[in-house]
N, C-alpha and C positions, 0 to 999 in steps of 0.2 A: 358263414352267418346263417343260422337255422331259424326258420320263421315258425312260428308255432302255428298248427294247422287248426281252422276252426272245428269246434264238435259233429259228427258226424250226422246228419240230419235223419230224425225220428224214421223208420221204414213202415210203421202201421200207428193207425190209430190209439191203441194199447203204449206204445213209445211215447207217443205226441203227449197222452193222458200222463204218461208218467215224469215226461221231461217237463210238463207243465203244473206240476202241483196238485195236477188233479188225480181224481180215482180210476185206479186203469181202466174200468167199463165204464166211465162216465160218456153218454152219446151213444153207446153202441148197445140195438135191441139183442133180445134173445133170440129172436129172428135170424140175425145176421149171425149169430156166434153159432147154431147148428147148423144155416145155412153151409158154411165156410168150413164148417169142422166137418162137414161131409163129403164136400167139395173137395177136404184135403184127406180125410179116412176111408170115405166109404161106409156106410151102413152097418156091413160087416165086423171089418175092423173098429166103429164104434162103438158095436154094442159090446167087443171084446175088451174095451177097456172101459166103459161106464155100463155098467148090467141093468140096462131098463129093456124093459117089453118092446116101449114104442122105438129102440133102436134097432128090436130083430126080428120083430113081428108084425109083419106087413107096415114098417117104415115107412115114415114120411114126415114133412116137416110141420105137417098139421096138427097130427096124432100125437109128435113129440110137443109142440109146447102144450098145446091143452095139458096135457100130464106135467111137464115142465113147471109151469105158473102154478100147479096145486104140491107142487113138491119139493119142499127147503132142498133137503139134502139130496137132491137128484139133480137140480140147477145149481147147486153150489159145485157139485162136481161137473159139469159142464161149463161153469163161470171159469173154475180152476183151469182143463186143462185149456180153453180157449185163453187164457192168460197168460199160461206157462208156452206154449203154443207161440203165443204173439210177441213173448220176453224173447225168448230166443231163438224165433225165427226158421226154428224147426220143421222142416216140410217131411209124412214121411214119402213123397213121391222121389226127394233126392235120395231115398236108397232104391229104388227101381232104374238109377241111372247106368 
């Protein structure tokens, strides 16, 4: 007799927003999405995958929103991969293992 196992509970915020009807960033600042995208890339490795200044010249998380909040399409790509990021749970430190 096989019991059906309940759904697997949401692992971040971005989950919760999606298992809930809502917009994957909905609650989460822009703050926390470079914060955490730094935390998991590195500066470096950021600004190799989104080509902004304030990701490779003299970096920080000051420098990047002020620029961020004045720039569609530099926060949309920062929205993207912090969502693509958060869907699949992708760390790159698990290839340093």
């Amino acid at each position: 007799m096989s019991e059906e196992l309940p759904p697997a509970a949401p692992k971040n915020k971005v989950q919760e927003n999606i298992a809930s009807n809502k917009p994957p960033l909905d609650g989460i600042s822009l703050e926390t999405m470079v914060t955490e995208l730094v935390e998991n890339y590195g500066w470096e490795r950021l600004a190799e995958k989104i080509s902004i200044n304030s990701f490779s010249e003299n970096p920080s998380v000051k420098s990047s929103l002020k620029f961020l909040r004045k720039t569609d399409w530099a926060r949309t790509k920062v929205e993207q991969l912090y969502t693509w990021r958060a869907k699949t749970g992708w760390d790159p430190r698990d290839n340093a293992k």
